[in-house]
Each structure stands twice: as C-alpha cells, then as structure tokens.
C-alpha positions as CSV (number, residue, x, y, z in Angstrom):
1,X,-3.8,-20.3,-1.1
2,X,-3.8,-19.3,-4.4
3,X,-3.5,-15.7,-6.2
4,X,-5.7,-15.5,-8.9
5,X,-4.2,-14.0,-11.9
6,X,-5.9,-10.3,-12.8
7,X,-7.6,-9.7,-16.2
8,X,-5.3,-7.8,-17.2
9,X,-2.6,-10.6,-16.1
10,X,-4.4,-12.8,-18.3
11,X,-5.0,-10.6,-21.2
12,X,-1.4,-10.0,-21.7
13,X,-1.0,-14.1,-21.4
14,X,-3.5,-14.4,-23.6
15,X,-2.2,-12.1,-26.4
16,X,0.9,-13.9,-26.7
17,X,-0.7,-16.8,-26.5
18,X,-3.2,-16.5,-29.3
19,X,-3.5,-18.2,-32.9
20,X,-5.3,-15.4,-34.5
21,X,-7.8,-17.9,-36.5
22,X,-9.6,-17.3,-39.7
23,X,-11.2,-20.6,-41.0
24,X,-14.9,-19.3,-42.2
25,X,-15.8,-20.9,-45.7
26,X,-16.1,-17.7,-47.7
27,X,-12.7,-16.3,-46.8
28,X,-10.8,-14.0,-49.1
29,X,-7.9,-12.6,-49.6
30,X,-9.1,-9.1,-48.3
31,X,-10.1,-11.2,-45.2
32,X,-6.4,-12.4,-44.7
33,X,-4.9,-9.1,-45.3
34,X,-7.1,-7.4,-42.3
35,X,-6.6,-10.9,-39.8
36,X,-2.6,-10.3,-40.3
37,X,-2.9,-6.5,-39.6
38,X,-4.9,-7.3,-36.6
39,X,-2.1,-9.8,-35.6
40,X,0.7,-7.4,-35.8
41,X,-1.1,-4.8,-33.9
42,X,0.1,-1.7,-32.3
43,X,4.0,-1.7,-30.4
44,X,2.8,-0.6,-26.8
45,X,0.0,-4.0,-27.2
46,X,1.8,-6.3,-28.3
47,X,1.2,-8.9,-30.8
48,X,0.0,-12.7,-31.5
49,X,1.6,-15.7,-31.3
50,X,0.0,-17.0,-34.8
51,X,-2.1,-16.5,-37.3
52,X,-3.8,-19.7,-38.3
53,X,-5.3,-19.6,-41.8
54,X,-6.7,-22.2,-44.6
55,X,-3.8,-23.6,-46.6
56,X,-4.0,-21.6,-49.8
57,X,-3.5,-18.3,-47.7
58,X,-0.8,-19.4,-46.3
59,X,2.2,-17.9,-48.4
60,X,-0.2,-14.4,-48.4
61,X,-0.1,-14.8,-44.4
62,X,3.8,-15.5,-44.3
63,X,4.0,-12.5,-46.6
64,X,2.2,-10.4,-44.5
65,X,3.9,-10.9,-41.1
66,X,7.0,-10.4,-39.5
67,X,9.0,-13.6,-39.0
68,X,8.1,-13.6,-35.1
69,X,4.4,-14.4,-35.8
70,X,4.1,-18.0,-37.2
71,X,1.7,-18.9,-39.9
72,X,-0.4,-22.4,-39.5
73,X,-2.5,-23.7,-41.3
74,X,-4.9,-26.9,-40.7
75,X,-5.4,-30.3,-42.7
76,X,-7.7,-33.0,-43.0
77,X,-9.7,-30.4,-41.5
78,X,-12.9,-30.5,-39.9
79,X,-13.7,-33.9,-41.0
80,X,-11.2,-36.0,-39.8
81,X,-11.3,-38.4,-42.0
82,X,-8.2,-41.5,-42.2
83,X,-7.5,-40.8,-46.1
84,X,-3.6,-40.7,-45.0
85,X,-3.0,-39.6,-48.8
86,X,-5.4,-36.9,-49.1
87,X,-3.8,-35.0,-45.5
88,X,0.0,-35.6,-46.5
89,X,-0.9,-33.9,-49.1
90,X,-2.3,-31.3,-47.2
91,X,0.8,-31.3,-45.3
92,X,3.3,-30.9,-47.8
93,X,1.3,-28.1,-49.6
94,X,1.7,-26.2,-46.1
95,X,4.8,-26.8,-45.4
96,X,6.1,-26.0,-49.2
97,X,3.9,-22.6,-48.8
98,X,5.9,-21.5,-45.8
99,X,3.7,-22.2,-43.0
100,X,5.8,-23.1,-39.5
101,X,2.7,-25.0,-37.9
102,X,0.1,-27.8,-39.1
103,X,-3.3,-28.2,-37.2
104,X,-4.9,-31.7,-37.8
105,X,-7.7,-33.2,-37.4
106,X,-7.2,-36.9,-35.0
107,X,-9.7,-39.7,-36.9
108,X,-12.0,-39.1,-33.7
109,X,-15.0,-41.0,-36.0
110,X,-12.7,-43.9,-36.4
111,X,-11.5,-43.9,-32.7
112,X,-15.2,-44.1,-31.5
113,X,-16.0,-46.7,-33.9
114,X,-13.1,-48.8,-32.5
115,X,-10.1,-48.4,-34.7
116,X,-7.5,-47.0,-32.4
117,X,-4.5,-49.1,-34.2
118,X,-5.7,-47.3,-37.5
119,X,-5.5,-43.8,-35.7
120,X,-2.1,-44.5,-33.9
121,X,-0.4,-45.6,-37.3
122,X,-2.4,-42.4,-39.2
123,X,-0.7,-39.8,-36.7
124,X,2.4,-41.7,-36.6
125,X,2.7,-41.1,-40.4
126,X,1.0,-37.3,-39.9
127,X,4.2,-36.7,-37.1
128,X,6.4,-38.0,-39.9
129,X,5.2,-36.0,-42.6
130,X,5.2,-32.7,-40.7
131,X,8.5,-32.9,-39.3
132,X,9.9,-30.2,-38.4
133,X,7.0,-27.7,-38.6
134,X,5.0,-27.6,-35.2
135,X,2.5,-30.8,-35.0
136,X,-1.1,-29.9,-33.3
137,X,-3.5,-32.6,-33.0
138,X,-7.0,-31.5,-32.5
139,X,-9.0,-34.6,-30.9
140,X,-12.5,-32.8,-30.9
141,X,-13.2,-33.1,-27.5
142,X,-17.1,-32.0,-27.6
143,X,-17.8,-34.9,-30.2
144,X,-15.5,-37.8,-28.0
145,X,-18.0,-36.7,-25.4
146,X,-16.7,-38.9,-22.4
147,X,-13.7,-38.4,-20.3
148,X,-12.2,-41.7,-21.1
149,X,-12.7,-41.1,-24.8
150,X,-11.1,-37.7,-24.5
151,X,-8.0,-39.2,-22.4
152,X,-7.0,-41.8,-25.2
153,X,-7.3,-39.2,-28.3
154,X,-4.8,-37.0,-25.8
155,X,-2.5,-39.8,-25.8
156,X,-2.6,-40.9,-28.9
157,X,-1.5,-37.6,-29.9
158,X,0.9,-37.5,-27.3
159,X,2.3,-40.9,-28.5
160,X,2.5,-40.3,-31.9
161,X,4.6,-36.9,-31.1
162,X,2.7,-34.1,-31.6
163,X,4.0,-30.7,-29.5
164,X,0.5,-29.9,-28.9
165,X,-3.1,-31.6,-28.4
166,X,-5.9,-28.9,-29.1
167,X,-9.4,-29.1,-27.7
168,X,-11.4,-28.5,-30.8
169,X,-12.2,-27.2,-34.8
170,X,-14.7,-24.9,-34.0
171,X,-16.9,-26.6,-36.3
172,X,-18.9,-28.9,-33.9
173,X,-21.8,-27.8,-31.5
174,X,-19.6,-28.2,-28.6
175,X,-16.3,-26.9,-28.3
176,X,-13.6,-26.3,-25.5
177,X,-15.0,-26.8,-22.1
178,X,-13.1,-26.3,-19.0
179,X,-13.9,-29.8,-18.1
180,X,-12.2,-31.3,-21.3
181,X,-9.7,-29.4,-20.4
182,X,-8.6,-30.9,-17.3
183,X,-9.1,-33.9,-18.8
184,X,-6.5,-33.2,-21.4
185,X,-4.4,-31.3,-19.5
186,X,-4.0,-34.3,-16.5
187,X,-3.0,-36.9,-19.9
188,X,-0.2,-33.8,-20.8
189,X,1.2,-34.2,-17.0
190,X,0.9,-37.5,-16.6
191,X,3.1,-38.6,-20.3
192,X,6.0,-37.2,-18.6
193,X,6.6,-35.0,-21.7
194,X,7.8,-32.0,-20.7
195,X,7.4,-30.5,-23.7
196,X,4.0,-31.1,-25.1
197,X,1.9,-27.9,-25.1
198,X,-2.3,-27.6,-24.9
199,X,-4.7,-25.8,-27.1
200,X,-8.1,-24.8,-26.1
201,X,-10.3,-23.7,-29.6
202,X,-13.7,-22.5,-30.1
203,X,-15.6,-20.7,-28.3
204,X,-13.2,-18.6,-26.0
205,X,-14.3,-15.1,-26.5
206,X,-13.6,-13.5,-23.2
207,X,-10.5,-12.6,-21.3
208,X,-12.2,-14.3,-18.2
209,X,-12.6,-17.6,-20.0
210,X,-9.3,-17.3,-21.1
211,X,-7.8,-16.7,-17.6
212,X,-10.0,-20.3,-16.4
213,X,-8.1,-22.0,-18.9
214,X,-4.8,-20.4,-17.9
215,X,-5.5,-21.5,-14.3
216,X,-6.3,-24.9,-15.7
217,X,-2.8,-25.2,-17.5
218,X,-0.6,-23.6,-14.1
219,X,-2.5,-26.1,-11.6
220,X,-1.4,-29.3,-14.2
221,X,2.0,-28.1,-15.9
222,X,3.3,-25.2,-13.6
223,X,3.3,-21.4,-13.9
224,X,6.2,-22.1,-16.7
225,X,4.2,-23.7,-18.8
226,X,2.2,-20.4,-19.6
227,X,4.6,-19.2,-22.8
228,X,3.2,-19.6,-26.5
229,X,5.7,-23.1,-26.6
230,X,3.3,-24.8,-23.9
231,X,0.0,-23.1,-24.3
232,X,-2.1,-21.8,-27.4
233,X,-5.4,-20.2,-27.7
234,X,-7.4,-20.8,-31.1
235,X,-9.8,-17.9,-31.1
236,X,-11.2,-15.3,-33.9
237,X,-13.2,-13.4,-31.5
238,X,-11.0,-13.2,-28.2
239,X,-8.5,-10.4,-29.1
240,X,-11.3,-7.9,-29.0
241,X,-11.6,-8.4,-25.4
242,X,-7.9,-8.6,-25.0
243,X,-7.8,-5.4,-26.6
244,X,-10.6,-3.7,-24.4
245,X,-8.9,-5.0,-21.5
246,X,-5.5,-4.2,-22.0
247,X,-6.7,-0.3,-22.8
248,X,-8.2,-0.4,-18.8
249,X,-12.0,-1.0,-20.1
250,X,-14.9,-3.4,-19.0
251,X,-14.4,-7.1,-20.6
252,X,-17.1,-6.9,-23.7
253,X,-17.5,-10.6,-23.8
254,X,-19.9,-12.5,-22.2
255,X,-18.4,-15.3,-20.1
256,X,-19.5,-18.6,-21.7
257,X,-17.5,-21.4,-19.8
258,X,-16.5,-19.6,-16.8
C-alpha cells in the first residue's frame, strides 16, 4: 500500500518545483521586480525553481535573480498559432535576452482541424530553434478536450524533442485537470524517454492539488522523477499556500481539482 506524501512533504516538492509565473496583460516592471523577490524568498524556505515571465522582462528577471533560479519566457503564446516566423522570432529574442527556458504554445487549432504533419514539422523547427535552452511544449489540454486528442499533442511534443510537455496557458476556461494529467503523464512513460519532464499550469492554487499531481507523476515515472528536471508547476497563486504550509498553518487555498 501506499504512503501518501504529507502537505508539508509536498509543499517543499512543490517549492522547488515551481515556475513562479507572471503572464497578466498589464504587467510592469514594478510587477517583475516583486515576482523575482518572491522567487528568491527567505534561506530557511527555500526558493523557486523559475520565474516564467513575458519576453521583454526577461533580461530584468535574469538581472534580478541568482543564477540557480532560471528565467523562461513563453512564445507564440496563448494563441498558438503555425506562423513558424513570427515564434523563431520569439525564440531568438528570448534566448538573446538571457532567458535558460522557452514555453510554447503546440498549434492545438491546427491539430484539431487535421494538420498533424504541419504541427510535427512546426515543433521540429521550434526544438531546432531553441536549442539548448530548455524546450516546454504546452498542448492545452482543456481545449484538446478528449483523451485521444490530448495523447497525440503529448507525443508530438515528445517526438519533436521537447524536455517537457505542459498541461496548459492559463488562458482558456479549462486548465490542468488531474485527468489530463494521467493522460499525459502515461504518453511520458510509455515514449521510453527517460528524460522528458511534465508540467501542470493553471489553476493549481493549493498545496493539496499540488500533492495529487505529485502522486500522478511517482505512480507513472517513479519517486525520481519528482526533481525540478522532471516535474514543473506553472502557478502565480500556489506559493502562498506553500508558504502558509511550510510555516505549520492551515492550507489557505481551496482545493479545486482534488
């Protein structure tokens, strides 16, 4: 039988697992500055994996943390849209800024409609272009809607090389979902990549959601898998309940998947 990991298990998972995500329309620099102080944190807590920003803040972001917290940055994002010129653009302004990871956007439009050789050779050329900053695809699981559709965008991005394939943009009315999850998660297992990591985004506001998803990930890639190289949280509102757990008080957030 299994041991279920404690909140405060999970919290500390969590932290170091987190992309610290700032991606609201009216951002500004002010807004930056306080997301990268909130990343660093206090020494006894510990601090973020990430900080995941709109491109033109990333060089303020790199600026503002120590090397051991990466900066990404998305592209061709929410949209995801196949103008291949418009996100290796996108790509190459990241990278030159000093970002170490690019989150983008899989054409899930096009891959509904039927164009699944278009989307291959689009994130075949994405992989290329990011190289060797850390890939993410996002597939946006709540708009593919059915298992089957969400199991080809995984391995497309699997195919096409990316180090991680990430639930959501946090744009749409559905985000992560525990189902989705497994769904993803099963595709990750089954590619034999032992490498490949998964992001869940949107939505995940509580330590207890986060520990479901942490579950999720042990049961399909092993207890190993649980390190900020396999497994990534995209979250704005989740290290406030980190933070209220790790200082021994009552979880703030309400539950909203588990």
């Amino acid at each position: 039988m299994k041991t279920e990991m404690s909140l405060e298990q999970a919290a500390r998972l969590a932290l170091q697992c987190l992309d610290l995500t700032s991606l609201n329309d009216g951002d500004t620099a002010t807004d930056i500055d306080a997301l990268c102080a909130r990343a660093i944190g206090a020494p006894e807590r510990g601090h973020v994996a990430a900080v995941c920003v709109w491109p033109r803040f990333v060089a303020q972001a790199r600026a503002a943390l120590p090397a051991d917290i990466r900066v990404a940055a998305v592209a061709n994002f929410p949209d995801g849209s196949l103008d291949l010129p418009r996100v290796l653009a996108e790509v190459d302004a990241i990278a030159q800024a000093g970002a170490q990871e690019v989150d983008v956007v899989l054409p899930y439009k096009a891959l509904m409609a039927g164009q699944s050789t278009e989307v291959a050779e689009f994130l075949a050329e994405v992989r290329h272009a990011t190289r060797p900053l850390t890939l993410k695809v996002i597939i946006e699981s709540g708009e593919l809607g059915s298992p089957a559709r969400i199991a080809e965008a995984t391995r497309q991005a699997l195919m096409a090389g990316a180090d991680f394939v990430k639930t959501s943009t946090g744009k749409s009315p559905v985000s992560a979902t525990p189902e989705a999850a497994a769904t993803m998660l099963r595709e990750i297992a089954a590619s034999g990549l032992g490498n490949a990591g998964f992001k869940a985004s949107g939505g995940i506001r509580s330590v207890a959601d986060a520990r479901g998803y942490l579950q999720l990930a042990a049961d399909a890639l092993g207890v190993s898998a649980l390190t900020a190289h396999r497994m990534r949280f995209g979250a704005s509102g989740l290290l406030g309940d980190i933070e209220a757990v790790l200082a021994g008080q009552d979880s703030a957030a309400v539950s909203a998947a588990y």
